[in-house]
N, C-alpha and C positions, 0 to 999 in steps of 0.2 A: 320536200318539194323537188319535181326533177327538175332539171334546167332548162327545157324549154317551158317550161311554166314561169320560172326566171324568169325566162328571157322576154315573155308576153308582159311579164308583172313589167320587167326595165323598159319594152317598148312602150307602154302606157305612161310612165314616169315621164319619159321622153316629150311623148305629145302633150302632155298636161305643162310643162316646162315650158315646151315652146307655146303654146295656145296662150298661157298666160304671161308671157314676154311679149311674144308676136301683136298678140289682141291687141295690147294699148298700143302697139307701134301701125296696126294698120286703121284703129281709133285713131290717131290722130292723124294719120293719112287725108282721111272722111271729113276731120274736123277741118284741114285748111280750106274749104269749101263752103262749109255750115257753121263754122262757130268763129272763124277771122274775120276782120271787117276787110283789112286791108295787107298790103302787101309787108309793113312791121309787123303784124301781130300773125302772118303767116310765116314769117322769118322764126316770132317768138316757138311757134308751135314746131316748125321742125327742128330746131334746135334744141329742144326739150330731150328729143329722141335722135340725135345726131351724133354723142358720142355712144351711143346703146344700140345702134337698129341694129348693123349688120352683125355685134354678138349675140343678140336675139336667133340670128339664125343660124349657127350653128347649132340649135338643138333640134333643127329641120335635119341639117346636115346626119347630124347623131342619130335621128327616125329611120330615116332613110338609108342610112350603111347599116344599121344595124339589122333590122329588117331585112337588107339583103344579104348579108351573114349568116341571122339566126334561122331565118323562113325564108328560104330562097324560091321555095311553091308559092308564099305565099308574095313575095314582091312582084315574082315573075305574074301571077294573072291578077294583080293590080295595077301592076303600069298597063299592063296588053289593055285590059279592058275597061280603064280611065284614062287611057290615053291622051283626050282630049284635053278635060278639064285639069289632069295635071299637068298638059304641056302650057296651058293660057295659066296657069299660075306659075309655074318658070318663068315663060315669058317676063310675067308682071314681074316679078321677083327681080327680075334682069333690070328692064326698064327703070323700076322704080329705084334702084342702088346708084344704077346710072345719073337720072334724075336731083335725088340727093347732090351727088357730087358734083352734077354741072351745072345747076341752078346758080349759081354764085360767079359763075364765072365770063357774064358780060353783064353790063348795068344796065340792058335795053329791058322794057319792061315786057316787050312782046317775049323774049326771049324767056325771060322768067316765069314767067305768066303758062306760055304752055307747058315749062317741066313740072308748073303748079299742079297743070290740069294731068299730066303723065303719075305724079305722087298720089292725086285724088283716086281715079280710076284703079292705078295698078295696088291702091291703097281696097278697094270698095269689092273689089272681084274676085281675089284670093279669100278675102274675109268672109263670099260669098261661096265661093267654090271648096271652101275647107269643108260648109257645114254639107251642103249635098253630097259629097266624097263620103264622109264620116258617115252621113244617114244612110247612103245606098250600101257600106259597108255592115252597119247592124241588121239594118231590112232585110239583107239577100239578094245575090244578083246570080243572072244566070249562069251557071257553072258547071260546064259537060264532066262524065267519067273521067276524062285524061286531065283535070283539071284546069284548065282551058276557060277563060270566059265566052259564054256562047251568044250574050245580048249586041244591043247597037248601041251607040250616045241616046237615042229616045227613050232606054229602058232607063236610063237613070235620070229624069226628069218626070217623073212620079211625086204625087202630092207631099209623100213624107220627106224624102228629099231635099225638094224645093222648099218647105216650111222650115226644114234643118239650117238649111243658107240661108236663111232669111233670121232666124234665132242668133247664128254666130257673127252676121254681118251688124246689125242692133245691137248684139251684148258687146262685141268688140269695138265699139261703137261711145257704147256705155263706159265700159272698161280706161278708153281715151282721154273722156268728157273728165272721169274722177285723176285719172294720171298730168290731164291738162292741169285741172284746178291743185292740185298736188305739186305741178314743177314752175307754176306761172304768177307774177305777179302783179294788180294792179286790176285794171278792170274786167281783160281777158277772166283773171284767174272767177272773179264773181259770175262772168255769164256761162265760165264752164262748168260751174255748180251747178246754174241752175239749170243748166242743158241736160247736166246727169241727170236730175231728180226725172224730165220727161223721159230722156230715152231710158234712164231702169225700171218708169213703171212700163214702158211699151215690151221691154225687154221679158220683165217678171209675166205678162200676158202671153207673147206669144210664148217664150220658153216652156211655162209651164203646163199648157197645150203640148209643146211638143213629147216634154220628158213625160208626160202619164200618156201618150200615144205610144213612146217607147217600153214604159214600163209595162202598158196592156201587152204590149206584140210580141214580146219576146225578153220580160223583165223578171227579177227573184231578190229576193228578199235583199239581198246587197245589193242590188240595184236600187231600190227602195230606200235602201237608207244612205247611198249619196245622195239619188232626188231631195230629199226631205234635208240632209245639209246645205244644198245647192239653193235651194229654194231659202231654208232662214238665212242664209250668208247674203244672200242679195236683199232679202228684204232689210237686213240688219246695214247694207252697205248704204241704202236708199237713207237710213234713218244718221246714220254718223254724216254721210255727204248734207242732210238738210241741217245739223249739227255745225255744220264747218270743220267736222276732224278728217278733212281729207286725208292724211295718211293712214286712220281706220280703214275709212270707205274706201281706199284703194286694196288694202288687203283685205277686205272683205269681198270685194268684186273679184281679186285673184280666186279667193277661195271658192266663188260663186263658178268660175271658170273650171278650173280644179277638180272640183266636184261634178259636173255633168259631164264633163270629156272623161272621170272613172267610171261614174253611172254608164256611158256608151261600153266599155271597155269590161266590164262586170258583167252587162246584159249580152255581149256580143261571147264570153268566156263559156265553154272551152273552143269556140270556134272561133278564126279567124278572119273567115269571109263564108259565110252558109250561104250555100246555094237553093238557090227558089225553086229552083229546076226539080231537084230530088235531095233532100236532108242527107241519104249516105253518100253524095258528094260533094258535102262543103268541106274545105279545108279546114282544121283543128290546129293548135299548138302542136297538136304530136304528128300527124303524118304531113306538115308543111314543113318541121322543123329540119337542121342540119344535124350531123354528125352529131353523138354526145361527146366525141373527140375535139372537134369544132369549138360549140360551146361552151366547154371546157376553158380553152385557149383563150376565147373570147371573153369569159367570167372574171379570169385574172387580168386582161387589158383594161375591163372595165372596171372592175372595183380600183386599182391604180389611177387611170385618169379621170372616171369622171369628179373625185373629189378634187381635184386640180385643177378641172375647166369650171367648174363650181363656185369656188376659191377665186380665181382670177376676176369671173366677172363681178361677184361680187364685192371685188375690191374695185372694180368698175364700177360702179353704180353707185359705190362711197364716195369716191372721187369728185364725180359730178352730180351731188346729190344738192345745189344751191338751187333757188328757184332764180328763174332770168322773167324780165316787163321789156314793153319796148324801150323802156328807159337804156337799156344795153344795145340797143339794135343802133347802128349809126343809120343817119338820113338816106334814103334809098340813093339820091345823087350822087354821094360821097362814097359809094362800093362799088 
């Protein structure tokens, strides 16, 4: 294998990580909106995800250096020409960290109330802006000789796209619903149950629309056979959550995640970003990549730390692995 084949295989690793860390973190974002009645059971849901979000995102962090490292063609005409919608998912990213931390910090209810509504939104829109990024990535966007993005923000508001956000924004959605009823207890944890069973069948509909759109357009036999795990993972997460084994159905919906963000990643392989414009100018693993010198240097950083940021969080996650009811939540008066 050469290394920047590596290094595509470790940038996939990356997003499949964060997408299914991130997911239930910006699921429950969603849910203090849709599945909280009130303002304890919206205390209950972010504190599920209070000692985990912002480790969640350093595997953003790790995409995103890494990428600029390994394919420095290939970050350079992804930012230029997603400019947009990855500056409104910074944005959110920003707000919503903020949010978390000052929500708590007057007892006015107005005051809370709108960081509520700052976590909902900056919760709902990345969720929704990952899947259109990711689609207009496999699809093809326009891409001159000099490698260069040549489209506008209109080019990437095309039907497959917009169906893509709307696939990750539901599953991540999904993903929450089973992580709620998995860290919550008492009556929340019951109507998170039954919230997943709706949103995984709307989930398993539009999803599965989308990945056989993918797999026609530009899929191969290993694309194919993530689809077809991604697809029994979620039908099998649907059957252990109406079960009650929420911690199944939680690893089953990761799995469900897992598997279509490789299915993206397999079907998009050996290209990086193909361009619509003309095939012999999409960027590849080979002619966006850096130096074999580079990735070299980088190989060894990598095999070193990420089993040690690996290790860390998941000594994180053991840590705070009890489930919390508003039974814990003191009287909104008294904070």
């Amino acid at each position: 294998m050469h290394l920047h084949d590596f290094w595509f295989l470790l940038i996939a690793v990356l997003w499949i990580g964060y997408f299914f860390l991130e997911g239930f973190d910006f699921g429950i974002g969603v849910l203090t909106k849709v599945l909280a009645k009130d303002r304890k059971e919206r205390r209950v849901l972010i504190n599920t995800i209070g000692p985990v979000w912002d480790g969640n995102e350093v595997w953003l962090l790790s995409a995103g250096g890494a990428t600029f490292a390994a394919f420095p063609d290939w970050y350079a005409t992804l930012f230029s020409g997603f400019y947009l919608p990855l500056l409104l998912i910074l944005v959110c990213l920003i707000v919503r960290g903020v949010a978390f931390e000052y929500r708590q910090k007057r007892p006015e209810e107005r005051w809370q109330r709108n960081w509520e509504h700052a976590i909902f939104w900056c919760s709902l829109l990345p969720a929704f802006l990952w899947g259109v990024a990711f689609g207009n990535i496999v699809r093809g966007v326009p891409i001159g000789p000099d490698k260069n993005y040549t489209g506008t923000v209109l080019d990437l508001l095309n039907p497959y796209a917009l169906l893509g956000g709307v696939v990750t924004l539901v599953l991540f959605t999904f993903h929450g619903a089973v992580f709620a009823a998995l860290k919550t207890a008492g009556d929340i944890r019951i109507r998170a149950r039954r919230l997943a069973t709706v949103l995984g069948l709307a989930t398993a509909v539009l999803a599965l629309v989308f990945l056989i759109w993918t797999q026609v357009h530009t899929g191969n036999v290993r694309s194919l056979a993530a689809m077809i795990v991604a697809v029994v993972a979620l039908v099998a997460a649907l059957g252990m959550n109406r079960l009650g084994r929420e911690g199944w159905a939680f690893a089953l919906s990761g799995v469900t995640i897992a598997a279509a963000v490789a299915m993206l990643f397999l079907a998009l392989f050996p290209n990086v970003m193909p361009s619509s414009t003309n095939p012999e100018w999409s960027l590849t693993a080979a002619n966006a990549a850096s130096s074999p010198y580079t990735l070299k240097i980088m190989t060894w950083v990598a095999v070193i730390m990420t089993p040690l940021v690996m290790a860390y969080q998941a000594w994180t996650y053991w840590v705070f692995r009890k489930r919390i009811g508003t039974q814990h939540i003191p009287d909104p008066a008294t904070h």
